[in-house]
C-alpha positions as CSV (number, residue, x, y, z in Angstrom):
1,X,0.0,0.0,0.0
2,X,1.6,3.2,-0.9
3,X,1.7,5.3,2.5
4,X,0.7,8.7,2.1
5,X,2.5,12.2,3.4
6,X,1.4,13.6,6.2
7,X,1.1,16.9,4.0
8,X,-1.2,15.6,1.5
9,X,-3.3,13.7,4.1
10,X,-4.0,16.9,5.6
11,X,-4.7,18.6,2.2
12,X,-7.0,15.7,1.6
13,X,-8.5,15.9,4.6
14,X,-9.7,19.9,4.2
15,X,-11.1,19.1,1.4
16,X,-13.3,16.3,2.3
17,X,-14.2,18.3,5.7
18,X,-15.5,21.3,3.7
19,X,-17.7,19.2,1.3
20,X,-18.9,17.0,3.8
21,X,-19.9,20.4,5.6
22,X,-21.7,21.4,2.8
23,X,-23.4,18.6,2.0
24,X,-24.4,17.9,5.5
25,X,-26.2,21.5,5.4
26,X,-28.2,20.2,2.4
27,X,-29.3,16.8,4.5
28,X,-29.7,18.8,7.1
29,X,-32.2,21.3,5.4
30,X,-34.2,18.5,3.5
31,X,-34.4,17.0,6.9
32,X,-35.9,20.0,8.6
33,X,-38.1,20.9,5.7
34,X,-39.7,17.2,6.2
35,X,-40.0,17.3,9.7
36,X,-42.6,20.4,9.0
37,X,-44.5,18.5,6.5
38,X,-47.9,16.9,7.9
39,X,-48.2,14.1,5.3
40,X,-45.8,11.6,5.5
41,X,-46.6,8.3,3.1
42,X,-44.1,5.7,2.7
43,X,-41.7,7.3,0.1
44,X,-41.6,10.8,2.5
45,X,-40.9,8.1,5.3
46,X,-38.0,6.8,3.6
47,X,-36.5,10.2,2.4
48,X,-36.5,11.4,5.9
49,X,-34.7,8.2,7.0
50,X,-31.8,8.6,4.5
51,X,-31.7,12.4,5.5
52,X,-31.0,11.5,8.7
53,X,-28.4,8.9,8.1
54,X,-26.8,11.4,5.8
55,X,-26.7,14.2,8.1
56,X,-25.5,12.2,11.0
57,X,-22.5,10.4,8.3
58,X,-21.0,13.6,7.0
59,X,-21.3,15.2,10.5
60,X,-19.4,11.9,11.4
61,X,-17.2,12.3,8.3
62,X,-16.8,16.1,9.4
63,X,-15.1,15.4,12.7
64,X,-13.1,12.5,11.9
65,X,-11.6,15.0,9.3
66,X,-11.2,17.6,11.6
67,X,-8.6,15.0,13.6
68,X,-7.1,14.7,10.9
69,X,-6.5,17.9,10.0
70,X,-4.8,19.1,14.0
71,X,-2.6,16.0,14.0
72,X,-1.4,16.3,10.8
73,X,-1.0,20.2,10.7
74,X,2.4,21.3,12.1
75,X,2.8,22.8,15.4
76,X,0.5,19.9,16.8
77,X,1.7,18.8,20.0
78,X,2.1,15.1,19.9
79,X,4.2,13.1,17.5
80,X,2.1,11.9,14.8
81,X,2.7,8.4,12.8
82,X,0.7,6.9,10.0
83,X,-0.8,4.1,12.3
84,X,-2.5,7.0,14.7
85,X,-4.6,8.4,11.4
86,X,-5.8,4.5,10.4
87,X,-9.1,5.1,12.7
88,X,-9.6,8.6,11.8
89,X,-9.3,7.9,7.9
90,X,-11.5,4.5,8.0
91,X,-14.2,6.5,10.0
92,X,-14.5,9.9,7.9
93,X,-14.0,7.9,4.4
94,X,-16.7,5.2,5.1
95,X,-19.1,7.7,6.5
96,X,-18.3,10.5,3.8
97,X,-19.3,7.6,1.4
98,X,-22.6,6.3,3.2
99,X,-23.6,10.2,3.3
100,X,-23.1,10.1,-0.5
101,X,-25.0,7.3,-1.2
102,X,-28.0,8.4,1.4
103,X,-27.9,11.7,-0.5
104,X,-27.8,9.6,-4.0
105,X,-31.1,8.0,-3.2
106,X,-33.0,10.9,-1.7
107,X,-32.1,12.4,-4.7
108,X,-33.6,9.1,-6.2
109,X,-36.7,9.1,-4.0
110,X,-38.2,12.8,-4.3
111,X,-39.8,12.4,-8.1
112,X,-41.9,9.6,-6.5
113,X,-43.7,12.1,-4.4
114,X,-44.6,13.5,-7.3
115,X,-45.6,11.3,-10.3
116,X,-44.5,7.8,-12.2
117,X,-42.7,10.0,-14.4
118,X,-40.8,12.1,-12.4
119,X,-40.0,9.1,-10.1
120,X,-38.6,7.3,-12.5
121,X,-36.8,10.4,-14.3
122,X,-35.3,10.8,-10.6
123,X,-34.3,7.8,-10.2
124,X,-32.6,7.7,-12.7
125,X,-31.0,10.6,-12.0
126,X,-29.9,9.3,-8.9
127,X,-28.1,6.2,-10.4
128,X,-26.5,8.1,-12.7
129,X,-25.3,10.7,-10.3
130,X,-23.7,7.8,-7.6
131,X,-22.1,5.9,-11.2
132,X,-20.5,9.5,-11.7
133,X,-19.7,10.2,-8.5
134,X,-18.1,6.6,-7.8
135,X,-15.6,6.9,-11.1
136,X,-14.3,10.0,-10.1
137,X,-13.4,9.0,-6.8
138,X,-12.1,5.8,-7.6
């Protein structure tokens, strides 16, 4: 396995902590804007389930970054070695990537509370955005 720099972790790091912030804002807000709805069918059920488990992964993703970010950034006060960031890294990656897919099918899910059409046009939408977003980060 090719070990990474401890310069490059932390620029990785920034960058995943700011668009997990982001995105987490956008679970957060669908998730707030449901919770003020009054009808809540089975598909409205399900999108507020995946907001939630996308809000609470990148906020998840967001701190594990954040650790990340201090013990890798110089002036931190403890010597810092590759095996100390395994936990941190495993943590912020898999839930930046469960936040992705949660996002992926409420993205997938909101045409259905509309019409056949718009479900389906959503939904495929939705599969084409997590392809997309899966090649570019593999």
């Amino acid at each position: 396995m090719i070990e990474l720099s401890l310069e490059y972790m932390n620029k990785i790091a920034s960058q995943i902590q700011f668009i997990s912030a982001l995105l987490c804002g956008f679970s957060l807000t669908v998730l707030v804007l449901l919770f003020e709805k009054k009808d809540s069918d089975k598909t409205m059920i399900n999108i507020f389930r995946f907001s939630i488990v996308a809000t609470g992964a990148f906020l998840v993703s967001i701190f594990a970054m954040t650790n990340i970010f201090m013990m890798t950034t110089e002036g931190f006060p403890f010597n810092v070695e590759s095996n100390d960031l395994v936990l941190p890294r495993v943590l912020g990656i898999s839930s930046f990537l469960i936040g992705i897919i949660s996002i992926t099918s409420i993205i997938s899910l909101f045409g259905w509370t509309k019409s056949k059409k718009m479900g389906q046009f959503s939904t495929a939408i939705g599969i084409l955005t997590f392809i997309l977003i899966v090649l570019m980060v593999t």
